[in-house]
C-alpha positions in Angstrom: 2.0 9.4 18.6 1.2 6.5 16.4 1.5 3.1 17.8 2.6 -0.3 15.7 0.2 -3.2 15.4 -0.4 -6.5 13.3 -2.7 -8.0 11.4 -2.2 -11.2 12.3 -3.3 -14.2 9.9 -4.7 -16.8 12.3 -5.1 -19.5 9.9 -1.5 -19.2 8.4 -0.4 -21.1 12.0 -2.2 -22.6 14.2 0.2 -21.5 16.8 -0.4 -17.8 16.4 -3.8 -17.8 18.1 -2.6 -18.4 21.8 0.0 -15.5 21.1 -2.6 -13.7 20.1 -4.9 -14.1 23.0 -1.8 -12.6 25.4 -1.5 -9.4 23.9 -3.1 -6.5 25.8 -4.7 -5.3 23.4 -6.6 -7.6 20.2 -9.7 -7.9 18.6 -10.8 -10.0 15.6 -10.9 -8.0 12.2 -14.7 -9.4 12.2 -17.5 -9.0 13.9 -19.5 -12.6 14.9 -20.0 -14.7 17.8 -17.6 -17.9 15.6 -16.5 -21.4 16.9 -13.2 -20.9 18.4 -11.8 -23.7 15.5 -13.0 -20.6 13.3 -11.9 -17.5 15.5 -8.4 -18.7 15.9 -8.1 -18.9 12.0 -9.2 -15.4 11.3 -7.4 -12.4 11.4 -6.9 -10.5 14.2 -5.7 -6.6 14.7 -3.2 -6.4 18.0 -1.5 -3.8 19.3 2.4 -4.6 19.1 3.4 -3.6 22.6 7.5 -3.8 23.8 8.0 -6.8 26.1 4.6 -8.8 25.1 5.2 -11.9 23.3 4.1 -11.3 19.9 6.4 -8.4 18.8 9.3 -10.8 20.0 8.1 -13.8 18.0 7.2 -11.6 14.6 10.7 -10.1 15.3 12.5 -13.0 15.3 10.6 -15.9 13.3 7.9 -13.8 10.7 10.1 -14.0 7.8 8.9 -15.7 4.5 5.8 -17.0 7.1 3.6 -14.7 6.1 2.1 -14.0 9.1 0.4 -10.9 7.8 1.1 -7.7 8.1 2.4 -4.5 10.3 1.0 -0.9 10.3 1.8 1.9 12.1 -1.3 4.3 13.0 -2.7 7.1 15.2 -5.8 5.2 15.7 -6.5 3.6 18.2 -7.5 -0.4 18.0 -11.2 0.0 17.6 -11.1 2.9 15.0 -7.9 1.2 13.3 -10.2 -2.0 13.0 -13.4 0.0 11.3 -10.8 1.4 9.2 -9.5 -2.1 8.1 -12.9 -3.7 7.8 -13.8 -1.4 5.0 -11.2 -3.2 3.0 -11.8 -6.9 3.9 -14.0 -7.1 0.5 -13.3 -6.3 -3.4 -16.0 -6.3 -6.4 -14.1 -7.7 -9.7 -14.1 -6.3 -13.1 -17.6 -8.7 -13.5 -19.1 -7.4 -10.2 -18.9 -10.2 -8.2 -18.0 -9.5 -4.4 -15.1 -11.3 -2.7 -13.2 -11.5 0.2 -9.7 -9.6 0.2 -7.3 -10.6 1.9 -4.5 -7.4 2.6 -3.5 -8.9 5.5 -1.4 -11.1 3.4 1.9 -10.0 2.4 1.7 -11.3 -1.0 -1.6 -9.7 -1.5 -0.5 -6.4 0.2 2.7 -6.3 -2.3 0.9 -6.8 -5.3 -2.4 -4.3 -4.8 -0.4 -1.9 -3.2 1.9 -1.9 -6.4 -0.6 -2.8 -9.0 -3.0 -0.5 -7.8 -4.1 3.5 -9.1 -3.9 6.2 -6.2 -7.8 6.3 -6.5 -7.6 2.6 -5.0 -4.9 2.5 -2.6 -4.7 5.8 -1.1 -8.2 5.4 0.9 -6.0 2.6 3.1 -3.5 5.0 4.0 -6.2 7.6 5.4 -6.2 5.4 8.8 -2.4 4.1 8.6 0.9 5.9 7.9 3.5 3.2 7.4 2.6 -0.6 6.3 5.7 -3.1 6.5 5.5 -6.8 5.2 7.7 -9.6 4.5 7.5 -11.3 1.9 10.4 -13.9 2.6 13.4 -13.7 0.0 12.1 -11.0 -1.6 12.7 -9.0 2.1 10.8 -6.9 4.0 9.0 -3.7 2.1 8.1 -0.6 4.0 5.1 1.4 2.3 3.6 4.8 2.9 1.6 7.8 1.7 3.4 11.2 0.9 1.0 13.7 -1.2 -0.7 12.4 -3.8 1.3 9.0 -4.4 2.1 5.6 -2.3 6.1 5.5 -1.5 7.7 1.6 -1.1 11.2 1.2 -0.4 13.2 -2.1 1.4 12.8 -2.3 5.1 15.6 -3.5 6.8 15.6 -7.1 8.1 16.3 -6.0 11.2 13.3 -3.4 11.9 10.9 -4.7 14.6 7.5 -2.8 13.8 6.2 -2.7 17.6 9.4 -2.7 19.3 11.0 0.6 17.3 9.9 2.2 14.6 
């Protein structure tokens, strides 16, 4: 059964990082011994778990915050994270390497509709169902069916981590 987590944008609010640290289950999307000034501010994969603190906060207070993001998978954390790391980076037209940000919800949005099934579809081998919220624009559910990503409104009400 596939399990909801977050990818949590540490430096979009400072308070997020102590909410962070209670879940059960976390782990920074990258791999170094940092400064905790720089740790809290990174993102950070967590497993959204019914009665833990962070579902209930990104429940009630996420919207138009951009947070980051929620994804429902069959991995589990460590494999979901290798998964995510292979798309923390993006060459441009000119070759020059960059950091990508998906987590964001404004980024997500606009790859994920911008982008050829050749590009996107390699994120959706490790995830079946991304939501974000991108504010007044509402909450956008996306997923993989055959050949092609589907995107349709989420309901402001759906609590990825609590029920699906």
């Amino acid at each position: 059964m596939a399990d909801w987590f977050a990818i949590v944008d540490g430096a979009a609010d400072p308070r997020l990082y102590p909410v962070i640290q209670t879940a059960g289950q976390h782990v920074c999307l990258y791999e170094a011994d940092y400064p905790q000034e720089t740790l809290s501010a990174l993102p950070h994969l967590v497993r959204m778990v019914p009665g833990e603190q962070l579902p209930e906060l990104w429940r009630r207070h996420e919207s138009g915050r951009f947070w980051g993001m929620a994804c429902q998978s069959s991995l589990n954390l460590r494999a979901l994270r290798r998964h995510l790391r292979k798309f923390t980076t993006a060459r441009l037209p000119l070759g020059d390497v960059v950091l990508f940000r998906f987590w964001d919800p404004r980024v997500f949005a606009t790859f994920a509709e911008s982008a050829t099934p050749e590009e996107i579809g390699p994120f959706f081998n490790g995830v079946e169902v991304v939501i974000i919220d991108l504010g007044p624009d509402g909450r956008r559910r996306y997923w993989w069916e055959g050949e092609s990503l589907k995107m349709s409104q989420a309901a402001p009400s759906s609590n990825p981590g609590v029920s699906a």
